[in-house]
C-alpha positions as CSV (number, residue, x, y, z in Angstrom):
1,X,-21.1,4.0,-5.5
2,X,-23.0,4.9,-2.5
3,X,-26.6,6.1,-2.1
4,X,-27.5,9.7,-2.2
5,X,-28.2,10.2,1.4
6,X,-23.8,8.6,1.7
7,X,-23.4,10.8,-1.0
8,X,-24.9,14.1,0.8
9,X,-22.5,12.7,4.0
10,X,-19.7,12.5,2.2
11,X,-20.0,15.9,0.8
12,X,-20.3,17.2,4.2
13,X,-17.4,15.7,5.6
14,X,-14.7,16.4,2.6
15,X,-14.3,20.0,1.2
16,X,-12.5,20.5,-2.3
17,X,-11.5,18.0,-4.4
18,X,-12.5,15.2,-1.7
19,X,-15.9,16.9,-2.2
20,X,-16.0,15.8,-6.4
21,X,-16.3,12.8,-8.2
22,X,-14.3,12.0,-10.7
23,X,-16.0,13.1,-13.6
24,X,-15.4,16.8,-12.0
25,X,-12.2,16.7,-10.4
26,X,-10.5,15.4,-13.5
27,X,-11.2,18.8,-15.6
28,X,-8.0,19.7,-13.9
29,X,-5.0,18.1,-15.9
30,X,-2.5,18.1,-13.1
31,X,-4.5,15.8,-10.8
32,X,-6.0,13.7,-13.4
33,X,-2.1,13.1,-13.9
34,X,-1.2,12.4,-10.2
35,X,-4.1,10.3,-9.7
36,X,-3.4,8.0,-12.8
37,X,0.4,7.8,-11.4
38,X,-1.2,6.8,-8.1
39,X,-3.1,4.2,-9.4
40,X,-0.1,3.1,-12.1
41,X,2.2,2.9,-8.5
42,X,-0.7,0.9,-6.9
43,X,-1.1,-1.4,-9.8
44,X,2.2,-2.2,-9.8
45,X,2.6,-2.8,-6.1
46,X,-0.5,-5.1,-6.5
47,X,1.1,-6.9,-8.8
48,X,4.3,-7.0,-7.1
49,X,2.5,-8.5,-4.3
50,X,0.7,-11.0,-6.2
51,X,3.7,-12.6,-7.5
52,X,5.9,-12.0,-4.6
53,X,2.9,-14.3,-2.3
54,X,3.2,-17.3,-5.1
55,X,6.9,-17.2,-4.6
56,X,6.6,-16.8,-0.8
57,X,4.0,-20.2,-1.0
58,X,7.3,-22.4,-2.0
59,X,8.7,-21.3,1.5
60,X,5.8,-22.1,3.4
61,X,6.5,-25.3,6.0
62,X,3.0,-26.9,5.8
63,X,0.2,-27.6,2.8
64,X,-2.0,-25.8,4.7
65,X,0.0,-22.5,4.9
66,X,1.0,-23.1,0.8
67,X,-3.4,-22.9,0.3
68,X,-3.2,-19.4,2.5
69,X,-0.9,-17.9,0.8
70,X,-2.2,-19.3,-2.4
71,X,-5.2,-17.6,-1.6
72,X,-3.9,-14.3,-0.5
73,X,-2.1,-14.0,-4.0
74,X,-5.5,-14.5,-5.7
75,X,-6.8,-12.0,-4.1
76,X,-3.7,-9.3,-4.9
77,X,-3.9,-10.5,-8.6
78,X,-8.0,-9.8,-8.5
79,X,-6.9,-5.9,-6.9
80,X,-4.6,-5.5,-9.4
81,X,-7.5,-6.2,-11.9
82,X,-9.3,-3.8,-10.8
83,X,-6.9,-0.7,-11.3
84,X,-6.0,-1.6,-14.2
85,X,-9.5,-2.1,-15.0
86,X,-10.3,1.5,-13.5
87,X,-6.8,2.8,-15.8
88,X,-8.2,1.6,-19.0
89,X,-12.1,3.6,-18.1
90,X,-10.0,6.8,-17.3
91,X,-8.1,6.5,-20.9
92,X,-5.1,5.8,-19.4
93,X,-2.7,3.1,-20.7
94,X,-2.3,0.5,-18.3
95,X,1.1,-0.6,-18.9
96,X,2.7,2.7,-19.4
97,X,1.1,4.2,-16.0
98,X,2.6,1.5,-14.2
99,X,6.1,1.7,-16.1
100,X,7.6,4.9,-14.0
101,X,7.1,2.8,-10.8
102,X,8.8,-0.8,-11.7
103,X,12.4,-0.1,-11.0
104,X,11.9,1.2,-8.0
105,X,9.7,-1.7,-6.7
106,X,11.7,-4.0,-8.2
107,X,14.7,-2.8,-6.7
108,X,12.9,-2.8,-3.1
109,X,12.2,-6.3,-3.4
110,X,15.4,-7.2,-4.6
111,X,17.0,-5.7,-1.6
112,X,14.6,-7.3,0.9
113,X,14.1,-10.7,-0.6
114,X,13.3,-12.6,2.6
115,X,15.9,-15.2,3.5
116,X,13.3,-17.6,4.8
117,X,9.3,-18.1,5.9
118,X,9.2,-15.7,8.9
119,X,11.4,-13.5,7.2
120,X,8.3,-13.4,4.4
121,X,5.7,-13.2,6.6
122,X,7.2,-10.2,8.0
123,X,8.1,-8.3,4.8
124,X,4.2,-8.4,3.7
125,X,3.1,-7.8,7.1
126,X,5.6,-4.8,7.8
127,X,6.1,-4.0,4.4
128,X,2.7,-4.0,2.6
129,X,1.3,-2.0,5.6
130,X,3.6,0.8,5.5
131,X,2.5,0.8,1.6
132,X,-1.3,0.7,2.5
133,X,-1.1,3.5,5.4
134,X,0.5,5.4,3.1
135,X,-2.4,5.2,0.0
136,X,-4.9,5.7,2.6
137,X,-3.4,8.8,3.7
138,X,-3.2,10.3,-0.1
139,X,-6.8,8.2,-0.8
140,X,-8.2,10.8,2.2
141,X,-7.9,13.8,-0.4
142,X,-8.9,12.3,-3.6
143,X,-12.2,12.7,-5.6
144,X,-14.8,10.2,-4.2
145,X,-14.6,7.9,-7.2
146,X,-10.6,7.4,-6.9
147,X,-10.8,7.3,-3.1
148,X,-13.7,4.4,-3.1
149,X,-11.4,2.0,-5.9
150,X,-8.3,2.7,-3.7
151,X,-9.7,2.2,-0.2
152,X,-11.7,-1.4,-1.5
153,X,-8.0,-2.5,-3.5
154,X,-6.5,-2.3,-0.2
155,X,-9.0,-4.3,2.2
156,X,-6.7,-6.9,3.5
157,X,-6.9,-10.0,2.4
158,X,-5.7,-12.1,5.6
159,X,-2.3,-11.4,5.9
160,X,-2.2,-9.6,8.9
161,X,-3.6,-12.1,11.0
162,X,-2.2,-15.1,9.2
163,X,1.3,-13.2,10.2
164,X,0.7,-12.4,13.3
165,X,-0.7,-15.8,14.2
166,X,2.7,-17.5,12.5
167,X,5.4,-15.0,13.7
168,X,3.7,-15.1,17.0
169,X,4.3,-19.0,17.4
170,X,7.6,-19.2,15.8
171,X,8.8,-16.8,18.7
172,X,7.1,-18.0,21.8
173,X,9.0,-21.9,20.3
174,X,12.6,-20.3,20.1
175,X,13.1,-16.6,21.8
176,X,16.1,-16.0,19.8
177,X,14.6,-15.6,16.6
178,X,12.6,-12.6,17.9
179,X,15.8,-10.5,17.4
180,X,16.6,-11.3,13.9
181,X,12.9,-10.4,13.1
182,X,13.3,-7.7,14.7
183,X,16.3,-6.2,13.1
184,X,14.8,-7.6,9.7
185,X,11.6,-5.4,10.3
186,X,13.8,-2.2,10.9
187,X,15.3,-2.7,7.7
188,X,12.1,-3.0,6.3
189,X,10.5,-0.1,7.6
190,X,13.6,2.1,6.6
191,X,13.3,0.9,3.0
192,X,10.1,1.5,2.4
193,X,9.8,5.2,3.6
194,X,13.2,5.6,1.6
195,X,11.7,4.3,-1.2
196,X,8.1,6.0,-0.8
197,X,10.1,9.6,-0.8
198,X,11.7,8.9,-3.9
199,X,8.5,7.6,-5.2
200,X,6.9,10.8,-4.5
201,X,10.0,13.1,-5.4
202,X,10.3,11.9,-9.2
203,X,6.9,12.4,-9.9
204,X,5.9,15.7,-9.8
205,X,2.0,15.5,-10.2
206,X,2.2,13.4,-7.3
207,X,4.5,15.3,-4.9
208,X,2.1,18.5,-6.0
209,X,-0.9,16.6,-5.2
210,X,1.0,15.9,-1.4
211,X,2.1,19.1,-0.7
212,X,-1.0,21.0,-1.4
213,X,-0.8,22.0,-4.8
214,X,-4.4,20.1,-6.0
215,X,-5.9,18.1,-3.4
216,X,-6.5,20.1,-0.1
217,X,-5.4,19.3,3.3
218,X,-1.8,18.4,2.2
219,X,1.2,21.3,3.2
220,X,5.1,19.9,3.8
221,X,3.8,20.1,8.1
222,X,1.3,18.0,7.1
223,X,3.3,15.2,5.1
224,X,5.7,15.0,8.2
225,X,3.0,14.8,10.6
226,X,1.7,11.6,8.0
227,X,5.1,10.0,8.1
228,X,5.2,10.6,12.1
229,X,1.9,8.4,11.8
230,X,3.2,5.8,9.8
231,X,5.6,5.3,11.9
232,X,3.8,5.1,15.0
233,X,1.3,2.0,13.0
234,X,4.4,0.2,12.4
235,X,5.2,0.2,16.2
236,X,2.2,-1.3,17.0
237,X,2.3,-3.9,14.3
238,X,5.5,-4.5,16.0
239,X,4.0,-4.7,19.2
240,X,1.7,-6.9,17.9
241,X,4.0,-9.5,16.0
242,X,5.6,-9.5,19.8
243,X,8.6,-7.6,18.2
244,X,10.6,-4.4,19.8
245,X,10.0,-1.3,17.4
């Protein structure tokens, strides 16, 4: 929680339901339901994450890379805590507020298991960024109370650079591999938005809250125009991995 003077700022800066805390933007029963599917889907995916990073570890060429990863998985598991933690204060059931959202991670992961250890290292670099843009987007026009929890859960916890720093040096030692990655990456990137939209589509509390229909700020434009700006991070994480978009 912030101070009152943060408090004061914050009120000035968001209008609507950015503008309440939890406590008063929850008298409303449609976005107390898409916020506790929001933080069910973000459970899940942090949980997802956790045990996709222990199974990426056994990849890993070095003990030193198996520690990082090791490490990075903590850290999802201790997120994951956290909402599910913040599920059970709201009077939410854990479990069944993550339930709608397992198939279709589940089936996202089983169509981009990664072949090998760059292959990993891009899926949580491409993949989990696309994720985290996107819950930062919808965490812009959420009650202060939801929006702080989902901004701190997705802080990141080292991949990016760890990535970078390996996918970087795996290319400049053979060229060739830039183009699979690169082509692996796309794929990526296509899945995910796929599977964000039908996310968004089978909940309806949740595509209400994007559209406009509780939180402010959010019209069908507008969720193109946050798409559109997705897609240009991912080009620059691109860039930044030394891959063509």
């Amino acid at each position: 929680m912030g101070t009152p003077d943060n408090a004061a700022a914050d009120a000035q800066k968001h209008t609507g339901i950015a503008a309440q805390n939890w406590a008063q933007a929850s008298a409303d029963p449609q976005y107390r339901a898409a916020v506790i599917d929001l933080l069910g889907a973000l459970a899940y995916g942090e949980l997802s994450a956790f045990e996709r990073l222990a199974e990426d570890a056994k990849l890993a060429p070095t003990m030193d890379d198996k520690a990082e990863l090791a490490k990075m998985a903590s850290a999802e598991f201790h997120h994951f805590e956290r909402l599910r933690e913040r599920l059970a204060q709201i009077e939410a059931e854990p479990n069944e507020a993550m339930e709608p959202f397992a198939a279709a991670l589940d089936e996202f992961h089983r169509q981009t298991a990664p072949s090998d250890w760059l292959e990993g290292l891009v899926k949580a670099y491409v993949g989990d960024s696309i994720a985290s843009d996107f819950y930062r987007e919808v965490a812009a026009r959420l009650d202060s109370d939801s929006r702080g929890l989902v901004l701190a859960v997705l802080d990141d916890t080292g991949h990016a650079s760890f990535a970078v720093e390996k996918v970087r040096a795996a290319i400049e030692a053979e060229p060739r591999v830039g183009g699979r990655l690169a082509l692996w990456a796309r794929r990526l990137m296509g899945e995910a938005l796929s599977q964000a939209q039908r996310v968004v589509a089978d909940r309806d509390a949740l595509s209400t809250m994007l559209v406009g229909g509780v939180a402010d700020g959010f019209d069908l434009a507008e969720v193109g125009r946050m798409f559109s700006r997705i897609t240009e991070a991912h080009t620059k994480r691109m860039a930044a991995l030394g891959l063509a978009a």
